[in-house]
N, C-alpha and C positions, 0 to 999 in steps of 0.2 A: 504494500500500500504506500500512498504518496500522497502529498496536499500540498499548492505550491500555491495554495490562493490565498495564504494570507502569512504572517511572522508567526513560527510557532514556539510561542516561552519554552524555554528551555527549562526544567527544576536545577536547583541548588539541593544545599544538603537538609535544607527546610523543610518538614513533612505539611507540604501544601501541596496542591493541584490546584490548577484556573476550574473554575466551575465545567461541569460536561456540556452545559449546554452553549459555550464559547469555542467547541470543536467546528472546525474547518468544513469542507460540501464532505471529507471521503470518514470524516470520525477523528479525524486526528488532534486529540484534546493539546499534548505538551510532548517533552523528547528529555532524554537526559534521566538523572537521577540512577534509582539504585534499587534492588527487589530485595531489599529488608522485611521481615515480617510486617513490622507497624504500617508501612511505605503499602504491602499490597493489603494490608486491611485497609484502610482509608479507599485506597482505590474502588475497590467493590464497596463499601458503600457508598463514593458517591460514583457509580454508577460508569465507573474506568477500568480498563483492563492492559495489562501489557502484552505486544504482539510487535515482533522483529525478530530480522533474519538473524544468525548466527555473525558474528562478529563483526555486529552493527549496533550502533545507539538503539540505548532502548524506547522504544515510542510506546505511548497511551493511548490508547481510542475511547470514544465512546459513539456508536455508529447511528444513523440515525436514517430509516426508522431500526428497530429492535427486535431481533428475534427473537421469542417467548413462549413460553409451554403454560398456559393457566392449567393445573393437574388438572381439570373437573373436563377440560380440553382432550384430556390424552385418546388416542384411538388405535386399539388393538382388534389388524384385523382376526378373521375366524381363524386361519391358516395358522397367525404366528399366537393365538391363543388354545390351541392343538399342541401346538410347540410347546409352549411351556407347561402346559395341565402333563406332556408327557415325561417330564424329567427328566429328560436329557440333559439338560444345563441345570447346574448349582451358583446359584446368587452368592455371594458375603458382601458383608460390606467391612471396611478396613481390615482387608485380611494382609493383605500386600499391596498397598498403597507404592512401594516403589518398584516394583513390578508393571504397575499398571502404567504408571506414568514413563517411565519405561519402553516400555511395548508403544504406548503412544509417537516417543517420540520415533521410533526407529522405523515405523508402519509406512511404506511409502502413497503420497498422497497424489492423487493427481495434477497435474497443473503447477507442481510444486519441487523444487531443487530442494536436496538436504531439508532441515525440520527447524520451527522458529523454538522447540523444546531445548533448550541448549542447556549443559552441564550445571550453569549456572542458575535457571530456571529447573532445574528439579532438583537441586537444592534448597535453591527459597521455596518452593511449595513441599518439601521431603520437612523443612522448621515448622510452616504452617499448618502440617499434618501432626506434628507432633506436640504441636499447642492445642489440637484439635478444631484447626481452622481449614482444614481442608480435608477431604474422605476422600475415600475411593471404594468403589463397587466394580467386586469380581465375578466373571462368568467362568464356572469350569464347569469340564466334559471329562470323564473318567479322571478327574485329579490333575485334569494339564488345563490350564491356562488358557482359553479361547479368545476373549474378549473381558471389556468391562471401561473402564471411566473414570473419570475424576474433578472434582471443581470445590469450591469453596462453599462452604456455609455459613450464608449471613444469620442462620437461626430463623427467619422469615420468607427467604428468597435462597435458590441453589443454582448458584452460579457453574455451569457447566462450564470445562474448560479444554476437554478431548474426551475420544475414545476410539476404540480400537476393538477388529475382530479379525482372530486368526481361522473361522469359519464361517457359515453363513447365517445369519439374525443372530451372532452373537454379541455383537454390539447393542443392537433392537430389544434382547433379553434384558440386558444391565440397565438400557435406560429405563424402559417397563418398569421394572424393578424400581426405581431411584423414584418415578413421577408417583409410584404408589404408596413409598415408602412418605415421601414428603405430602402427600397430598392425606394422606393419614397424622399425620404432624399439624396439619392445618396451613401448609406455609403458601405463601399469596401468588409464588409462579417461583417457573424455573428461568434461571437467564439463559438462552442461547445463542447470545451475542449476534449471531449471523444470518443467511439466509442459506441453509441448502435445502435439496429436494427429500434427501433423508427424513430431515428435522420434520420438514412442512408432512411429509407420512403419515408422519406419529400425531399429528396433530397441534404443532407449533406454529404460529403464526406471524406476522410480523406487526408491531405498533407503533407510532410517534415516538418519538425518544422522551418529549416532555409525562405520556402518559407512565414510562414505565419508571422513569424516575419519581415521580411523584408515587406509585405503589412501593417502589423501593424505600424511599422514606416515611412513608405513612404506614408501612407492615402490612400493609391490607388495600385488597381490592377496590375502589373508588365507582 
């Protein structure tokens, strides 16, 4: 990604961000800075995420409009709910959180050179997960590792951040999984930052940036 329509504040060693909704036409909130735990708490809540290539400045988005899962949304067709009533796949959740992130980054994606997952980044989310600021949900099949996910949790909102399947709806399993898991929690939507055709499957949609931040900080659906 890239934005060249306007100056983008760069951070200092200040735990600030310019507001999300001072982001550029492609999301591009600020550049710079550092992926300290404090650094990406603040970011998810207010509604920022970090995304850059491998030994490149770190850039912030918050894109607009928003990719989103309201759980009460989620759509499981009959096929992949066959699938799962038959037990083939095994759910956990933070079983192997560095695993998953893991497999993420190394997953080849289409469209895409090398992985924006870098060393350094599953690091900072490897601290986050063990403040228990970030989970992961695993899919296994006979005890091997298929798929599964990983994102942050604001406590209200579950910011998705990857995932990954070494067969086929093993990814689609985990996420199931996770939108049921929270939507029995009570929590007001999932974040799924982007738009793909996947996402939009499962029944994710996309909204204003202004609406989702406002559910982001108000905890609840408006």
């Amino acid at each position: 990604m890239s934005d060249t329509r306007r100056p983008i504040p760069f951070l200092t060693d200040a735990l600030v961000f310019p507001p999300a909704e001072t982001a550029g036409g492609e999301g591009l909130v600020a550049a710079g800075g550092d992926l300290r735990p404090d650094r990406l708490r603040l970011a998810y809540r207010s509604g920022i995420f970090p995304w850059f290539n491998e030994d490149a400045l770190i850039l912030w988005w918050s894109p607009d409009p928003r990719m989103v899962l309201f759980p009460g949304e989620l759509r499981v067709s009959k096929s992949m709910r066959r699938l799962l009533n038959s037990g083939v796949f095994q759910v956990t959740k933070n079983r192997d959180f560095e695993a998953v992130i893991r497999a993420c980054a190394a997953v080849p994606r289409p469209g895409q050179e090398g992985t924006w997952i870098t060393e350094g980044m599953i690091a900072a989310y490897l601290e986050l997960h063990r403040s228990g600021d970030a989970v992961s949900y695993e899919v296994w099949e006979n005890d091997r590792l298929v798929g599964g996910l990983y994102g942050v949790d604001l406590g209200h909102v579950f910011c998705g951040e990857s995932m990954f399947a070494h067969v086929s709806n093993a990814s689609k399993a985990g996420f199931i999984h996770m939108v049921q898991d929270v939507e029995a929690a009570g929590y007001a939507m999932v974040d799924c930052q982007v738009y793909t055709p996947h996402l939009e499957s499962l029944g994710a949609r996309e909204i204003p940036r202004s609406e989702f931040l406002q559910i982001l900080r108000q905890g609840a659906v408006s």
